[in-house]
N, C-alpha and C positions, 0 to 999 in steps of 0.2 A: 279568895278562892271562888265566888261565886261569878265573878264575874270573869275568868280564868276558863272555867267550863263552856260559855257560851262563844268563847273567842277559839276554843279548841275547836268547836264541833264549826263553826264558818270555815275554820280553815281545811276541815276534813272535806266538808261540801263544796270547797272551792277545789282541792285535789282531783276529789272524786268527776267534778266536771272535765278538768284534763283528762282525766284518766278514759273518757266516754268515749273519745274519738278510735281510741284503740282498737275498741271492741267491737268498732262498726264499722271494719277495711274489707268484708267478703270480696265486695265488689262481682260482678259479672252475675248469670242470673239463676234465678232458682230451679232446682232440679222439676219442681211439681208446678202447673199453672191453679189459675184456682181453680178451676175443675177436677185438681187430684190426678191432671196427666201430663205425662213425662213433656216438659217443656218443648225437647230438640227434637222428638215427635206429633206434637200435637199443636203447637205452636204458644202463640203470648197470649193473652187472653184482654190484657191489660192497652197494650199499643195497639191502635187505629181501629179502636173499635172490639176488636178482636179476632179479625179478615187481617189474611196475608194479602200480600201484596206486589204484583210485579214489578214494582218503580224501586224495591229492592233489588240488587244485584249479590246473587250470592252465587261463589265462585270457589273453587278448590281444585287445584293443580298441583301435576307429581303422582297423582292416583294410577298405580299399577292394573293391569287389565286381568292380572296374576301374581298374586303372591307366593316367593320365593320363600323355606323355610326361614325364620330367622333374619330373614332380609330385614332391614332397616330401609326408609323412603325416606328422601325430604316432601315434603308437602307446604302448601300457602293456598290458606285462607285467606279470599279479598272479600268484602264485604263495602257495599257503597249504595251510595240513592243517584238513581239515575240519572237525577234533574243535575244533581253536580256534577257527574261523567262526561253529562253534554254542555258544559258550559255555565247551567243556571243557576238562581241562585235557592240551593237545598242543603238539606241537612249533612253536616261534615262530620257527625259522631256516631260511631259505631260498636259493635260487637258481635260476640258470637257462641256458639255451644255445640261441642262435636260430642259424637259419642258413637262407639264399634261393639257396643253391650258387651264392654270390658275384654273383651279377644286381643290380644296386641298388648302393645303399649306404647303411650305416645310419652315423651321425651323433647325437652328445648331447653336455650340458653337461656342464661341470666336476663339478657337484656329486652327479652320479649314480656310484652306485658300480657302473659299466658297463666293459668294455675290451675291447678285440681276444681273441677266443676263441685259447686256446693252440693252436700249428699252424694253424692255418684263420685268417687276421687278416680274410678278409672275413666272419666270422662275430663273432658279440657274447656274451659271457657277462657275469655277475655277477663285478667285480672281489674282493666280500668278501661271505659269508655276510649278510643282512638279516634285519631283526626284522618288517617290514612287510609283506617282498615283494612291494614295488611299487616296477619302475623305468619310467620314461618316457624314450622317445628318437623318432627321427629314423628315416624309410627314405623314400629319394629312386630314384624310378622309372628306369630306361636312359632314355638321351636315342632308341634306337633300336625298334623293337617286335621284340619277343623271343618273343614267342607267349605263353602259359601259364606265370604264374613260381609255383614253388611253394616253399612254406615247410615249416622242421619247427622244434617248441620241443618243448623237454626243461624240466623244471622239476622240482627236489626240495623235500624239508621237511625237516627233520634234527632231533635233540633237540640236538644242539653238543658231544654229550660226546664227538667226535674221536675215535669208533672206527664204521666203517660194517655198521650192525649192522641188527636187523630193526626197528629201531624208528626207520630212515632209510627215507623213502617217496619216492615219482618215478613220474611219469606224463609220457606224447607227448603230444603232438595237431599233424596237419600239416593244411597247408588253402592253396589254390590262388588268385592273381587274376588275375583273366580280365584276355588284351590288349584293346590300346586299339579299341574302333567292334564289338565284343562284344555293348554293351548302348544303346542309340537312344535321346535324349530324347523320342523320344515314349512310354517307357514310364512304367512307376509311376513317383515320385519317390522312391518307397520303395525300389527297386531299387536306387537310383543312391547311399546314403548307406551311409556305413560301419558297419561290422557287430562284433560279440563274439563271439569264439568261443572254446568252453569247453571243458571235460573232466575229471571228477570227480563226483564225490558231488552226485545231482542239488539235494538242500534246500539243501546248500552254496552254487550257482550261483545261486540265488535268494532266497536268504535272507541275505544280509551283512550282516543288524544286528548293532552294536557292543553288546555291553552296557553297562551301566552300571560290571560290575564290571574288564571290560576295560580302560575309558577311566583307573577307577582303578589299575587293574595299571601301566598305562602310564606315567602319573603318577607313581608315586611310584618304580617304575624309573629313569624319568627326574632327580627329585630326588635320588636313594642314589648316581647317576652324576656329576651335579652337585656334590654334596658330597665325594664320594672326589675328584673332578679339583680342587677349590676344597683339599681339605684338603693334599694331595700340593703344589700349589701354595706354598700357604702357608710347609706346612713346609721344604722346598728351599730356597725366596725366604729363609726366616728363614735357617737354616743357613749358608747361602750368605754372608749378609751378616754374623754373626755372625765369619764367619773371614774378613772381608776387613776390618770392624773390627778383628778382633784384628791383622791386620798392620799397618793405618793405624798402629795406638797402639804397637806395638812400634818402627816406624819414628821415629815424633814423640818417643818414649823417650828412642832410642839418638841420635838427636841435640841433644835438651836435655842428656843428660848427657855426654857426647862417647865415649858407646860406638860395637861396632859388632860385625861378627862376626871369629871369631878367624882370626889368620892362616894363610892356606893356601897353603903353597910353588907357584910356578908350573908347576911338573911336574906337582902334578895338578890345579892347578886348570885347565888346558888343556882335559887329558880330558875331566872332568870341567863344565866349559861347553859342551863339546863334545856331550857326550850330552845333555845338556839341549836346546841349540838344536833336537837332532833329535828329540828326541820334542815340543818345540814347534810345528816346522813340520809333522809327522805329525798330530798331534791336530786341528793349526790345519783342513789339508789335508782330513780325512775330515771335518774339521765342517762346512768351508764347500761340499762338495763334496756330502756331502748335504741340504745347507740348498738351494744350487741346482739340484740334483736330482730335487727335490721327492719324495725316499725314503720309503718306510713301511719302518718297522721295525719287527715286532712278535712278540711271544715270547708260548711257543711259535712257532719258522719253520714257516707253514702247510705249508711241502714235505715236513716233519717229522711232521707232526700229521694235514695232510689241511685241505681248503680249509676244509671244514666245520664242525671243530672252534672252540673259541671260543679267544683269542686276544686279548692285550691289547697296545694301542698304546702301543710305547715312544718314537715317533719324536721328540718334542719332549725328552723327559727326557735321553736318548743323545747327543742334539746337543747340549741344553745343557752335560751333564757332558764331552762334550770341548771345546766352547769352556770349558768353566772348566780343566782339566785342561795347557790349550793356556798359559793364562793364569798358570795355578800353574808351568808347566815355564819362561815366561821369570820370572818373578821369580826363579827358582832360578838364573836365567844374571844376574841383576842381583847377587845375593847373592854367587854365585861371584866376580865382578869386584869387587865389594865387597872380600872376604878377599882376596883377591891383591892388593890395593892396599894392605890395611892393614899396619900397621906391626907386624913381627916384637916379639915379648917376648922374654927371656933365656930362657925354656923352649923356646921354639920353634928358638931357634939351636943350645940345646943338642941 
């Protein structure tokens, strides 16, 4: 028993270390800087010192010059550092933080990595640092007229090495849409369509050709990403099945020749199904729990590192090793009822 207790509590504290990553997915950035003000107003306090910075490009297109009651916009937020727009070589990771002091509501799909800004949920941030920075979403007008609604976006550039240092950039830009009967059909028609508005390094704003060597950077990022997930794969899947053949064939063994496992008195074999069961239903419990959870787990925990830093996805790997782990813990409660069932030898009596 006494030595029972301390093999319990290692494996709580070894739980409890998976369990860490969970808790630490916020991602994107805090409502308050440290000076106790509104971040997407007052900026980062933490990146490049603490100064914004023009060599940030922060951009938002789709913006109405007039809000229609009820109207829905699309909109895209681009976020980039200049030096990589024109070709050099700068920072590729990005994000951002809007906010319309909650008037509206913004709305997007699944597959943007967009979420309810920390503290402020009627505001929107970047759920995970981007290589692109560019997300598209939704802003749906008050069903009521509210006067003058006005917006502010925050936007950074970061190098990913998860320390906020001067070589992390961040720039504003806020900008207002007039209420609804503002502006008259009978003006320009020009007046009346949606607008871009920008902030940063002017050649930047205007000049967004991709190079050539870009498109290639891209590319074969893309490939070396591809082949690490394809390879990781592979070897797991192989592994994996390698030890569930070796059990198949031990199994089809011990019953061709009328083996099996050796006898274990019912006193522990008890206990001892007993702990199994329950790191079965444990393991089973947190896999299934974040398979419909739809969890990110990924290490380094951003809460740890900072949203910024880069940061690899464990969430498929995790779930699988505990459904296998869930799977190995009941074979060990089939094995155990095995040996308690089997027939004592003269060594065992004595």
């Amino acid at each position: 028993m006494n030595k029972i207790i301390p093999r319990f509590g290692i494996a709580l504290f070894v739980v409890g270390l998976l369990i860490v990553p969970v808790f630490g997915l916020s991602g994107g950035p805090s409502a308050l800087n440290s000076d106790e003000e509104l971040t997407v107003k007052y900026g980062c306090n933490c990146h490049n010192n603490g100064a914004a910075s023009p060599r940030v490009v922060v951009m938002i297109t789709g913006v109405p010059i007039m809000y229609e009651l009820s109207e829905t916009y699309n909109l895209t937020v681009t976020v980039a550092d200049s030096l990589t727009l024109s070709g050099g070589d700068g920072n590729v990771k990005a994000g951002f933080l809007l906010s319309s002091d909650s008037v509206g509501v913004f709305s997007w799909s699944d597959d943007q990595d967009i979420r309810q800004a920390e503290d402020r949920p009627d505001d929107i941030s970047h759920s995970e640092t981007d290589s692109d920075g560019v997300w598209d979403f939704r802003w749906t007008a008050p069903s009521d007229n509210v006067g003058q609604i006005n917006f502010w976006l925050a936007g950074n550039s970061v190098d990913g090495a998860g320390i906020p240092d001067e070589n992390d950039y961040w720039n504003l830009v806020s900008f207002s849409i007039n209420e609804p009967g503002t502006i008259t059909t009978t003006e320009s028609d020009s007046t009346l369509q949606t607008r871009t508005i920008s902030v940063g390094d002017y050649d930047s704003l205007f000049v967004l050709e991709v190079t050539d060597e870009q498109l290639e950077k891209e590319r074969q990022d893309k490939l070396s990403h591809k082949l690490f997930k394809q390879g990781n794969l592979f070897f797991w899947t192989s592994l994996v099945a390698l030890i569930v053949g070796g059990v198949f064939q031990r199994e089809i063994l011990e019953r061709r020749f009328g083996e099996g496992p050796e006898y274990l008195a019912r006193e522990l074999a008890v206990p001892q199904a007993i702990r199994r069961s329950i790191g079965c239903i444990i393991s089973f419990y947190m896999a299934f729990s974040w398979t419909v959870n739809d969890a990110l787990i990924q290490f380094p925990p951003p809460s740890i590192v900072g949203p910024d830093a880069e940061v690899t996805d464990l969430t498929v790997f995790i779930i699988g090793c505990f459904y296998f782990i869930s799977a190995w813990f009941a074979y060990g409660v089939y094995r155990t009822i095995l040996a308690a069932n089997s027939e004592p030898k003269v060594k065992d009596i004595l």
